[in-house]
C-alpha positions as CSV (number, residue, x, y, z in Angstrom):
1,X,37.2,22.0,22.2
2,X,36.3,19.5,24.6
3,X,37.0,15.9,24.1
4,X,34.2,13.5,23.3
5,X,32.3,11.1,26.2
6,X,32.8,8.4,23.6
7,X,31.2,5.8,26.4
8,X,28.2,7.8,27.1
9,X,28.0,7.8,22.8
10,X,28.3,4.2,22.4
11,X,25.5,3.4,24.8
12,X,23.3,5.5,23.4
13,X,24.3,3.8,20.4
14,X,23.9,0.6,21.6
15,X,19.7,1.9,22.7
16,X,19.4,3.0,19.2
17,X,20.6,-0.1,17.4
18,X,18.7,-2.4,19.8
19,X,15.5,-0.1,19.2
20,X,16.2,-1.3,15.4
21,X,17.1,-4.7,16.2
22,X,14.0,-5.6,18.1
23,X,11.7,-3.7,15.5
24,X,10.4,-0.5,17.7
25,X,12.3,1.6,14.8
26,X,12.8,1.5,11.8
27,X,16.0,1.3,9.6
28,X,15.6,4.9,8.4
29,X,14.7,6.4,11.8
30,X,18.1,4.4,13.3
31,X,20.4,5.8,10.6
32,X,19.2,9.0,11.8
33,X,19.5,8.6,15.4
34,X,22.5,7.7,15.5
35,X,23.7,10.3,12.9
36,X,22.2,12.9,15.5
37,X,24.6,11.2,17.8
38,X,27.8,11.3,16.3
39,X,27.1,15.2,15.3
40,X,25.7,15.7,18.9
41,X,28.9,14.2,20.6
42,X,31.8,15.1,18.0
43,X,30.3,18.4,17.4
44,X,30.3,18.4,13.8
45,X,26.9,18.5,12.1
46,X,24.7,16.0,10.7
47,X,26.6,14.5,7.8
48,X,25.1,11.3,7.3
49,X,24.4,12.0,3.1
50,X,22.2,8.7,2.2
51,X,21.4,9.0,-2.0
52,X,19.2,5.9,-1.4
53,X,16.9,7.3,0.7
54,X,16.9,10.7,-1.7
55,X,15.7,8.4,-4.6
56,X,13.2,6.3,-2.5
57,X,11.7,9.5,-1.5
58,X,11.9,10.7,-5.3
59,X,10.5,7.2,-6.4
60,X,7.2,7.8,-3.6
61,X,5.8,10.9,-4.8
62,X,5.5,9.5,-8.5
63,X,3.0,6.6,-7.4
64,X,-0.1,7.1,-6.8
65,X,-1.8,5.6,-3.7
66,X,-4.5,3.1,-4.7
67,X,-5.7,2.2,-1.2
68,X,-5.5,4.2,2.0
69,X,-4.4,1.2,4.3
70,X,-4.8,3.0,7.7
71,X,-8.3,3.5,7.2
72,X,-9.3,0.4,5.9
73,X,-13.0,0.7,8.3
């Protein structure tokens, strides 16, 4: 097994969370990146378990959507 480039991880760290600090991505799509990038440079799978985000998901498909705001003509 090879040892970890963990300065090559940390600045692609660094991208990701300044991505989420200056509002290009959101807080969800960060978590994820940088889950990616632990797994990618430790070589150990995506473990990142969030029940949070399982219930938010949950919690969106029982509302219904009253107004379509993307395609408010």
């Amino acid at each position: 097994m090879r040892k970890p480039n963990w300065l090559a991880m940390e600045r692609e760290m660094h991208e990701v969370l300044g991505s989420a600090r200056d509002c290009s991505m959101c807080e969800r799509d960060a978590l994820r990146c940088i889950d990616e990038i632990l797994a990618r440079y430790t070589g150990r799978g995506n473990t990142l378990h969030n029940p949070g985000e399982e219930e938010l998901l949950r919690l969106e498909g029982l509302y219904p959507t009253y107004f379509d705001w993307e395609n408010l003509g």
